[in-house]
C-alpha positions in Angstrom: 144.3 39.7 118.9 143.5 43.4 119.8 142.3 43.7 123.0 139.8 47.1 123.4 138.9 48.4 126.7 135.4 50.8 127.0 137.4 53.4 127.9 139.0 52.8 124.1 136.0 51.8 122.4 134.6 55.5 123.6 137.4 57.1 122.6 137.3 56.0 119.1 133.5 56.8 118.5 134.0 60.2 120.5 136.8 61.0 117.9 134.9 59.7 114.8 132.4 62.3 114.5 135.2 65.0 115.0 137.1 63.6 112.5 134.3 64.0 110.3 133.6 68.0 111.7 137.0 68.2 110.3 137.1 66.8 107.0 137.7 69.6 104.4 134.2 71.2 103.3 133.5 70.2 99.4 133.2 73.6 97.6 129.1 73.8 96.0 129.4 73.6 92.4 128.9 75.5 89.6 125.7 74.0 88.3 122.2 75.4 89.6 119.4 73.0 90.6 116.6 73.7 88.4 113.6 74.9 90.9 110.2 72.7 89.8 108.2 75.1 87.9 104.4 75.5 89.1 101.2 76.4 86.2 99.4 79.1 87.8 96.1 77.9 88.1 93.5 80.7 88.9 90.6 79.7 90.9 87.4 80.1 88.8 85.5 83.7 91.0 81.8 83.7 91.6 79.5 84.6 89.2 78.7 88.1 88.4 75.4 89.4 89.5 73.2 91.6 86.5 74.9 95.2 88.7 77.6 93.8 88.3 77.5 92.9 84.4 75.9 96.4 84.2 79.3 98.2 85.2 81.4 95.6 83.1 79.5 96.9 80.0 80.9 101.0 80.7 84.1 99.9 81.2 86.2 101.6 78.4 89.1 99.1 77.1 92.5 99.9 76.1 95.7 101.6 76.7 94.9 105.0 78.5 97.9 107.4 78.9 98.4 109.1 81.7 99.9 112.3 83.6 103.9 111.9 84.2 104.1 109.4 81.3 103.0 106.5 82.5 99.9 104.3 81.4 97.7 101.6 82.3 96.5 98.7 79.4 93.0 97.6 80.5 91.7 94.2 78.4 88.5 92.0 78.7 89.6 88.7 80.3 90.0 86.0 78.4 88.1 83.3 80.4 85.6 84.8 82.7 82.6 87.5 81.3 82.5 90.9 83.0 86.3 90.7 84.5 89.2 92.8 83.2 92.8 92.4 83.2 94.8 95.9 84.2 98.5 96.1 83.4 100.5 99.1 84.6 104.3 98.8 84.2 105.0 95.4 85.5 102.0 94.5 87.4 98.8 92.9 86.3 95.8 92.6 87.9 92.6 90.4 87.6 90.0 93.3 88.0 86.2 92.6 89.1 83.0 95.4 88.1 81.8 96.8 91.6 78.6 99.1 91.8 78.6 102.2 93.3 76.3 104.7 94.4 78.5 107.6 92.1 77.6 106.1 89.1 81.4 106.1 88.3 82.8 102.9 87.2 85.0 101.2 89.9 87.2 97.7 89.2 89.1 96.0 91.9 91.4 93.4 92.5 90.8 92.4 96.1 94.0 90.4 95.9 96.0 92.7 94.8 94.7 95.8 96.6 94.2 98.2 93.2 91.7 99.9 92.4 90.9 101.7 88.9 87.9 104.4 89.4 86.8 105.7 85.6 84.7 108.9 86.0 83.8 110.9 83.1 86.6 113.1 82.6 89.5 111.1 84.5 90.4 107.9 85.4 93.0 107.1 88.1 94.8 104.0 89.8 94.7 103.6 93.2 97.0 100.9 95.4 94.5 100.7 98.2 96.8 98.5 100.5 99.8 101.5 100.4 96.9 104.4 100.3 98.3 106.2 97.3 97.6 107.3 93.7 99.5 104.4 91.1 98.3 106.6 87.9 96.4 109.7 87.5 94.8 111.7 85.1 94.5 109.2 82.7 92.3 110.1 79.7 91.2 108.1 76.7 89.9 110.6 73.9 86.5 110.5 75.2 87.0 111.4 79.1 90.0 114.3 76.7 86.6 116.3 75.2 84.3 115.7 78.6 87.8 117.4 80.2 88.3 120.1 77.9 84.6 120.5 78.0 84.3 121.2 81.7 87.7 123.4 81.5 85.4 125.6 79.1 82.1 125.4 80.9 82.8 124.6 84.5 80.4 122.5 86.7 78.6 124.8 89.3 79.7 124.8 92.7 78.1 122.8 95.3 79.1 125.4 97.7 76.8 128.3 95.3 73.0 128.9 95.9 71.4 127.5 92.6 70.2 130.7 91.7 73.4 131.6 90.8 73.6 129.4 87.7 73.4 130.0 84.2 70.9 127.1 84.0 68.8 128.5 86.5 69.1 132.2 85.6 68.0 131.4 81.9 64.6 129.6 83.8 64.1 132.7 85.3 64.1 134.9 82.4 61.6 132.9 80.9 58.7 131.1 83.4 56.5 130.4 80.9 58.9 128.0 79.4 60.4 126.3 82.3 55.9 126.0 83.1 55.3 124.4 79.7 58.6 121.7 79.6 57.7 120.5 83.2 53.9 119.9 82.2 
């Protein structure tokens, strides 16, 4: 019979776990563990209030080319009234209508940070987290004639007196006109 002291018995379970510390590592293998793949489920937004649908209706859709070759694809989205979906290169954002005392048309993604601003004669991309420009200059062929419009007839300053305009120089020349339209 074996006879085991405690000095012996510790030994042995001391030496166990080095044993096993080291015990040649098994090399990983070849084959990749599928990762569990997750539907994107997007949380329904609040409504939309009536200022809201307002700006969502002057919203121009469609891809819009822009300065340095890029361009942004703007689409209705599919599920919710009054949203848009923006792509530019690889991103895509879920875009939302928000008033604004301009009268220009302004979507944002709040997640995201972008924001697309659609004046007249331009529209641009902004990245409102980084503070920079993501596309500008982008025209569809109605903001192309408002642009080569202005480039022909220029806006007046808001730095000239308004007697300097043509508008207000053709009043001049004839009071009796400008008397009978404001009647």
């Amino acid at each position: 019979m074996l006879k085991l002291s405690l000095s012996g018995v510790l030994l042995v379970l001391l030496m166990v776990p080095l044993a096993q510390a080291a015990a040649p590592v098994k090399k990983a293998t070849k084959s990749r563990a599928v990762a569990p793949v997750f539907a994107v489920v997007e949380a329904e937004p609040a409504e939309l209030s009536p200022e809201h649908l307002a700006v969502a209706q002057r919203v121009a859709v469609g891809t819009v080319p822009c300065e340095l070759g890029a361009q942004v694809k703007i689409s209705a989205h599919q599920t919710w009234a009054g949203r848009f979906v923006l792509e530019h290169g690889r991103q895509k954002y879920q875009m939302a209508p928000v008033p604004t005392s301009t009268g220009a048309v302004r979507l944002e993604d709040a997640a995201g940070g972008a924001v697309w601003l659609q004046l007249a004669n331009k529209s641009m991309l902004m990245d409102q987290k980084l503070g920079r420009r993501l596309a500008d200059e982008c025209m569809n062929a109605g903001q192309a004639v408002v642009a080569e419009a202005l480039l022909r007839t220029p806006a007046p300053s808001l730095l000239e007196p308004l007697n300097n305009t043509p508008a207000v120089a053709a009043a001049e020349s004839k009071p009796e006109a400008v008397a009978a339209a404001t009647k």
